[in-house]
N, C-alpha and C positions, 0 to 999 in steps of 0.2 A: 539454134533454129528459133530460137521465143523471141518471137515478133509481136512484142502490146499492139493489142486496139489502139485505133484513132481515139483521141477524146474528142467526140464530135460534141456536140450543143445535143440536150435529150428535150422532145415536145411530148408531152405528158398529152392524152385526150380522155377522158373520162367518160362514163358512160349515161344511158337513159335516162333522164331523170322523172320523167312523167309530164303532167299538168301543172297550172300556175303553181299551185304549193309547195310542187316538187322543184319546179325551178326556181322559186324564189329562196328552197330552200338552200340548192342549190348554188349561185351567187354569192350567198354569206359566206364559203369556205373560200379562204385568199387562196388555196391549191387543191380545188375537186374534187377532194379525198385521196389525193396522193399524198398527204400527212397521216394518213387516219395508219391506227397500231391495233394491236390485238396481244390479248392476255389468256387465249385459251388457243387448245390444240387437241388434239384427240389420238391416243399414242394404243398401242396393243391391238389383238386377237380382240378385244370387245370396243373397242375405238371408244377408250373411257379418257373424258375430258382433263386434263390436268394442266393445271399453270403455267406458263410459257410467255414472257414479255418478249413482243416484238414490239420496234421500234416504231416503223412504218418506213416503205420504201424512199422516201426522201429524206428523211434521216440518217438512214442507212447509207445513202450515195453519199450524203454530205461528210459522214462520219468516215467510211471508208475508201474513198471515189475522190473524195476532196472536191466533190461537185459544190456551184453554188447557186444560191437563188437572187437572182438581181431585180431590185425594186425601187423604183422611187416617186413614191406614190402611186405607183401601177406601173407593169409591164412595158406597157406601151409609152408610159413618161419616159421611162430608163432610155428605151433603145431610141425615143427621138431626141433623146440631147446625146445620147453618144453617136459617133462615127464609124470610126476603124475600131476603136478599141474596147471592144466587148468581149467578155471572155468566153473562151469555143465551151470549156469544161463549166457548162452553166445549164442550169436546168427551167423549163419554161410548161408552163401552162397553155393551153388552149379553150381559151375562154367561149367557148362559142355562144354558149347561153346566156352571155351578159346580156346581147341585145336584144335576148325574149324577156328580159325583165324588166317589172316599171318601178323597183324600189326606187331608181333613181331620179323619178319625175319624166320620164319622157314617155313616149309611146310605147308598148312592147312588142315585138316584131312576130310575124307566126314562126314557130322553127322549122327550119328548109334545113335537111343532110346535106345537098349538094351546095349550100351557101356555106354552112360550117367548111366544108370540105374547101371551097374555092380562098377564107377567111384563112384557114390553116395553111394553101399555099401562100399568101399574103405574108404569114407569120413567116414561111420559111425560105422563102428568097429574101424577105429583111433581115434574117440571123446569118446565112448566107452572106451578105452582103457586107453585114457590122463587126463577123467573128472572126471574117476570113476563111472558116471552115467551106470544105467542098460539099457537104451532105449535115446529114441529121437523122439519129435514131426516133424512132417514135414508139412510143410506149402508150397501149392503149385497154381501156377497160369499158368490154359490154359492146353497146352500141358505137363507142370510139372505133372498135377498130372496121367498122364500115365505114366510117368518117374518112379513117384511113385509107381503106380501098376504094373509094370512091374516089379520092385525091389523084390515087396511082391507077386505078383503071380506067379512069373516065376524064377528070377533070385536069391532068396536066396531058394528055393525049388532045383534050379539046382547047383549049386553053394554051398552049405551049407545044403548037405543032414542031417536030423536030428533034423534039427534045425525050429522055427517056426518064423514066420515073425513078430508076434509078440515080439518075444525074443529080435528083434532090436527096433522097434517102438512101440510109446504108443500112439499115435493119427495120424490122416491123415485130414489136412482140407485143402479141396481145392475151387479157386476162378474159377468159368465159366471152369471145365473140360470138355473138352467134353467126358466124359464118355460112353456113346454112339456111339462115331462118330461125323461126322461133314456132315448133308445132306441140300440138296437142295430144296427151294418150288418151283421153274422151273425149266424148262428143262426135265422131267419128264425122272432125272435119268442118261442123257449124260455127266454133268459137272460131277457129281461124277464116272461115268466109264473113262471119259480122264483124271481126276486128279490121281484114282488108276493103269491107264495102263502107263501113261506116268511120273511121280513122281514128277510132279514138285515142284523144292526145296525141295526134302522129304517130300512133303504134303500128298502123300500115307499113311503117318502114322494116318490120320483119316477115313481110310476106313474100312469095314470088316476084310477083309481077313486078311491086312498088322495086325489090332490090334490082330486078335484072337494066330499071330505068337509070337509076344511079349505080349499077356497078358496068355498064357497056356504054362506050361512047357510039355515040348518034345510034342510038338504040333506034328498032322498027318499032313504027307505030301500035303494030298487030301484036307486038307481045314476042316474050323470047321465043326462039325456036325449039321446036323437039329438042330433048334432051340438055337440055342446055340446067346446069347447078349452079346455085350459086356459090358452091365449096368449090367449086373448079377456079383458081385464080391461072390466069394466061402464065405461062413461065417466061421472061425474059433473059433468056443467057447470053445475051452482048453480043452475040454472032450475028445480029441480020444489023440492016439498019435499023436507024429509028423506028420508023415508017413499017415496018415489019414488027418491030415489038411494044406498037402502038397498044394500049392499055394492061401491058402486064407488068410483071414484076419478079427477080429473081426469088422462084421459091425457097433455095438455101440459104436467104437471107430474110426468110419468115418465121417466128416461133409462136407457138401457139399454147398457150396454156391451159388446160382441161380441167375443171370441175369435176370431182363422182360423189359430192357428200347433199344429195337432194334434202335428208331429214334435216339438216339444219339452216336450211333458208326459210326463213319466216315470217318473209312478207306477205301481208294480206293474211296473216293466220296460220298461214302453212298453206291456203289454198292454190295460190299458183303453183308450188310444189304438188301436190295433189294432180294439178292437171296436167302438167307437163309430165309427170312423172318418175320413178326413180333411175333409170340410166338418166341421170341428168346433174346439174349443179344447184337444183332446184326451178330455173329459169330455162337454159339451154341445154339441149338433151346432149348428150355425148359427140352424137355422131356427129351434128351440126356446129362442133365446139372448134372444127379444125380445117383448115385449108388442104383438099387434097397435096398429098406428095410434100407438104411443107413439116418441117420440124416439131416436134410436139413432148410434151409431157404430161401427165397427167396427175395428179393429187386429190386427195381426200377432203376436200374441203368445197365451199358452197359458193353460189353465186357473189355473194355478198355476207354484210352480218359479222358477227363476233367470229366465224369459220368462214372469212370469205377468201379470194383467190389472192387479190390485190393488196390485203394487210393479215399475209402470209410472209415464215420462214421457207417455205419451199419454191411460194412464188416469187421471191426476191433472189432468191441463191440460183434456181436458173434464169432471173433476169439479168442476174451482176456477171453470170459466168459465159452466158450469148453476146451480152453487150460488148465484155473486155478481156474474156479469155484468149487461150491462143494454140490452143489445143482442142478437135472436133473426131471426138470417137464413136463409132455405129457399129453394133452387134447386131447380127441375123443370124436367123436359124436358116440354114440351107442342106440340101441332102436329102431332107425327110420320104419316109414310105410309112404311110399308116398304117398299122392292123386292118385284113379286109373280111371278108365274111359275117360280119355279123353291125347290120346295117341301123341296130336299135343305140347302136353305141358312138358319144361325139367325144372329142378330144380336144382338150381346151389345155392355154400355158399360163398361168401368173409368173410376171417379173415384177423384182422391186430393185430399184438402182439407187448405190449407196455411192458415196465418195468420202474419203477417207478424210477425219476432221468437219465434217458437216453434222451435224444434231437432229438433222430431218432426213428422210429421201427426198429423191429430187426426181423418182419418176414410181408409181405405183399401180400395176395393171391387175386387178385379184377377181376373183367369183364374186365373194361379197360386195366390193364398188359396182357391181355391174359391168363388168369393163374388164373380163379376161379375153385374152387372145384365141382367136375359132379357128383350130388347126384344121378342122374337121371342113367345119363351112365359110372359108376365108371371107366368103360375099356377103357374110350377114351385118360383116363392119362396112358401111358404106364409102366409108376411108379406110380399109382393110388393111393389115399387115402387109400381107403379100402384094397389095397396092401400092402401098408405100415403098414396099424394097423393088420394087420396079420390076424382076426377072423370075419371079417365080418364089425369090427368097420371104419366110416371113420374118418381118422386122419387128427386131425386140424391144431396143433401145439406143437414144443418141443420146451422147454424154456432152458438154462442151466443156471443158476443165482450165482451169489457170495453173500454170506451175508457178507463177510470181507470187500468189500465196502460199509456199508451202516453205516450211524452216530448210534450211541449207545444212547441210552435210558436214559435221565437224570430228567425225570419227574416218582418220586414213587407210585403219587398218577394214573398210568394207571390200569386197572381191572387187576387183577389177576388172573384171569380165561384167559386170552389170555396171559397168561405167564410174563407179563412181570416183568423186576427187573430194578433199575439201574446199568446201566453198559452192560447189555447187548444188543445186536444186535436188531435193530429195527427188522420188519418183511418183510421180502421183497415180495412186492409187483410186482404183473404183474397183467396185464388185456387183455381180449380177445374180441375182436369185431370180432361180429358174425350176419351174415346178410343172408337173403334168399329171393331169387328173382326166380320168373316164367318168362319163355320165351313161348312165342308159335311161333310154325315154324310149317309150313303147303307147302309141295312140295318144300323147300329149301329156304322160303319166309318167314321172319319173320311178326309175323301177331302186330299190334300196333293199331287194336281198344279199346281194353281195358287198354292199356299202360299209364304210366306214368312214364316218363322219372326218374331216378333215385331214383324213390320209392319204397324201398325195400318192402318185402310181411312182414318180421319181421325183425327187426334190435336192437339189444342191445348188452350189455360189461358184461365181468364176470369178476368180480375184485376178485381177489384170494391174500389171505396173508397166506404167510409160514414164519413160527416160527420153526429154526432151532437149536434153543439153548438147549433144550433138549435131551435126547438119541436118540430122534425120531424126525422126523421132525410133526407137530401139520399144519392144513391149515382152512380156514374160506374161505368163499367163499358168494358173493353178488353181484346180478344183478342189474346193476348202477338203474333201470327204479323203483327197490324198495330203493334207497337208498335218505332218505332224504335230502336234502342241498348239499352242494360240497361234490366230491369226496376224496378232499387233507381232508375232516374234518372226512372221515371214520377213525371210529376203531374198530378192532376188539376186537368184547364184547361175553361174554358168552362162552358157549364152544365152540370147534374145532369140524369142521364135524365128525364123529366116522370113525375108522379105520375099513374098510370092510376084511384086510385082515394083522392082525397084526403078524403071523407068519413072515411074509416077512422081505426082510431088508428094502424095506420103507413102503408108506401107501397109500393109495389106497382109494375114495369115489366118489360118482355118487352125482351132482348136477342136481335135475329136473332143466326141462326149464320153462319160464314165461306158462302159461296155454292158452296163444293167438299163441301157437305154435301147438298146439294139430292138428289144423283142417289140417294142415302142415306135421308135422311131426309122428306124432300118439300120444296117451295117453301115451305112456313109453317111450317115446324118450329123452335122460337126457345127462348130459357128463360128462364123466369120466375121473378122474381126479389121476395121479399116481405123485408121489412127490419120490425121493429118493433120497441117497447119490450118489456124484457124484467124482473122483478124477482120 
């Protein structure tokens, strides 16, 4: 069943840079900060800093990707003396700010999003054209990845009537968007009306108004209508015509990266941290960090900085595993009945999502980040769980995993019943920690006579192995709290949970929960677990 990714061409877009300074600073890096690495991380219960060389995501691709970067003497020299023969597995820049600069001796342009945007289509019908690839990844950071929507919402719908946004790109993953906007926890509302009345440095581009101009095509004069977010990206699922999925885009082919580490962004002193406040990356607050219904993650790390998203271990390991994996796993909790009677009490879940051989998580939801799951009040996440799983279910976590990285099988004598052979792919393993904590808050006052600091109400792992070597992907599934001896000594014995729903193209089954959950959760509260091809 493991079908690789396309190796498409990837267009890197970078994010805000500010005023002249920022742009000129800007300009000097030959890749926008898609070279830049980091040597700190913050590990433990007290998120105490400790040493940690990463590479930086374009080393990383080049290193293990086999990507390359093509130059001669500028982007744009390379691809006009070549023809056909550019290579698809190549990775590119989106220079937008070169022409707001005047190091070069010329005039500097004011910066227009929807010129970047229209510029970037420019860059990707010419890679299109020269690679022979049908599409392009784009990988974006901050203000990029409006760049981005603004491309797919507005400006290949205006621009390229007929045609669908998907027809250019196959993926959109973006670091700390503020897809929402960009608001403020003071001032109740003023900084964000004199940043949109008076523009500074083109900073209007994270308001209402300014996005709803550049994310709708032939926008009304009068301003968006009721209700109208700009987290809401249009869904195009290939089913209508064109002409019907005019300014959207397949959300399952969105990934959205989340910031929770506000204290160490420290720009401006810490003061924009400050204002925006701590559910946030420092810059963009949580909620505004994600594209309703699209894919997401979330990490402990900051807008930018020595902890930022972009020259991350967790932000590259779910870049490298959306972009080329070929395996797409999602857990929800479904079932659920709350405790009722006693209305002073909310009920919240922490997950943290591991995959087997990685050094980091790769998805982090806790109290501490700001940023656990509201069992209690699903609406308070404006991209909410229960939003995201569509039916009612609250969604935990989406894995996307590769089995081509994992060592191959060279012991014959494993069960046979969990598939194995030599030669073939181990099983790749994730596991989900999943915790449930009671708050009580009584007139805005949290109440701590029955408290006990950091003891959850129930806490356990769900260790899932996917066996993708067959037609079908096969999954096994164990709650660390029944599993005898170390976890590194599981294996999968006996059969695969049963396929609830084998028409489909993947496979689908509900794991109850331990039975210390019931008095919690109700008698049928279980999660469910969807496993399918990914490419």
């Amino acid at each position: 069943m493991n079908t690789p990714s396309a190796r498409l061409p990837i267009v890197y877009v970078r994010g805000y840079a500010g005023g002249t300074p920022g742009i000129e600073k800007a300009v000097t890096d030959p890749f926008y900060g898609f070279n830049e690495g980091s040597t700190h991380i913050r590990v433990g219960r007290q998120d105490s800093p400790v040493f940690y060389q990463f590479e930086s995501p374009l080393l990383r691709l080049f290193a293990e990707e086999h990507y390359q970067v093509l130059v001669e003497g500028g982007q744009e020299t390379y691809l006009d003396t070549h023809r056909k023969d550019v290579p698809a597995d190549s990775i590119w820049i989106h220079r937008f700010y070169d022409r707001c600069s005047g190091t070069w001796g010329e005039r500097p342009e004011d910066f227009s999003l929807e010129r970047a945007a229209e510029d970037l289509l420019r860059l990707i019908e010419e890679l299109r054209e020269k690679t022979g690839a049908p599409r392009v990844h784009l990988v974006a950071h901050s203000m990029g990845g409006l760049i981005c929507r603004c491309l797919l919402q507005k400006v290949i719908p205006e621009k390229r009537p007929g045609t669908r946004a998907a027809d250019y790109v196959s993926k959109l993953f973006t670091y700390g968007t503020p897809h929402g906007g960009i608001r403020f926890a003071v001032g109740f509302g003023v900084p964000e009306a004199l940043r949109d009345t008076f523009d500074f440095n083109g900073s209007d581009v994270f308001g209402p108004a300014r996005m709803y101009r550049y994310l709708t095509p032939d926008p009304d004069p009068d301003g968006p209508p009721d209700g109208w977010r700009a987290v809401d990206m249009p869904d195009d699922d290939g089913t209508g015509t064109p002409a019907e999925g005019a300014g959207g885009f397949p959300l399952d082919r969105v990934f959205c990266m989340v910031g929770t580490d506000s204290a160490d962004y420290d720009v401006a002193h810490g003061i924009s941290a400050a204002a925006v406040g701590p559910r946030s990356d420092g810059l963009v607050q949580i909620e505004n960090a994600q594209v309703t219904g699209a894919n997401r993650a979330f990490a402990h790390r900051s807008h930018s900085g020595r902890y930022g998203l972009v020259n991350s271990e967790e932000g590259y390991q779910n870049l490298r595993r959306f972009l080329f994996g070929d395996l797409r796993a999602r857990a929800d909790l479904v079932g659920t009945r709350l405790p009722t009677g006693d209305e002073d009490v909310t009920w919240q879940a922490e997950v943290r999502l591991k995959v087997r051989g990685l050094p980091v998580l790769l998805h982090e939801r806790v109290a501490p980040h700001w940023c656990p799951i509201q069992l209690s009040d699903p609406t308070a996440d404006t991209r909410g769980a229960r939003e995201a799983a569509g039916d009612g279910a609250v969604h935990l976590a989406t894995a996307f995993l590769a089995s081509r990285l994992l060592p191959h099988r060279e012991d014959a004598d494993r069960p046979e019943a969990a598939g194995d052979r030599p030669g073939a792919p181990e099983p790749v393993r994730f596991a989900l920690d999943l915790k449930l904590l009671a708050l009580r808050e009584r007139g805005g006052l949290f109440g701590f006579g029955d408290h006990l600091e950091q003891t959850a109400d129930f806490s356990d792992t769900l260790i899932v192995d996917v066996d993708s070597a067959g037609p079908r992907p096969a999954a096994w599934a164990n709650w660390n709290s029944e599993v005898p001896g170390a976890v590194r000594d599981l294996r999968p014995t006996g059969p695969p949970l049963p396929d609830e729903d084998p028409q489909a193209d993947g496979w689908l089954a509900h794991v109850a929960l331990p039975a210390t959950t019931a008095p919690i959760l109700g008698p049928d509260a279980r999660i469910r677990l969807r496993v399918g091809p990914w490419s």
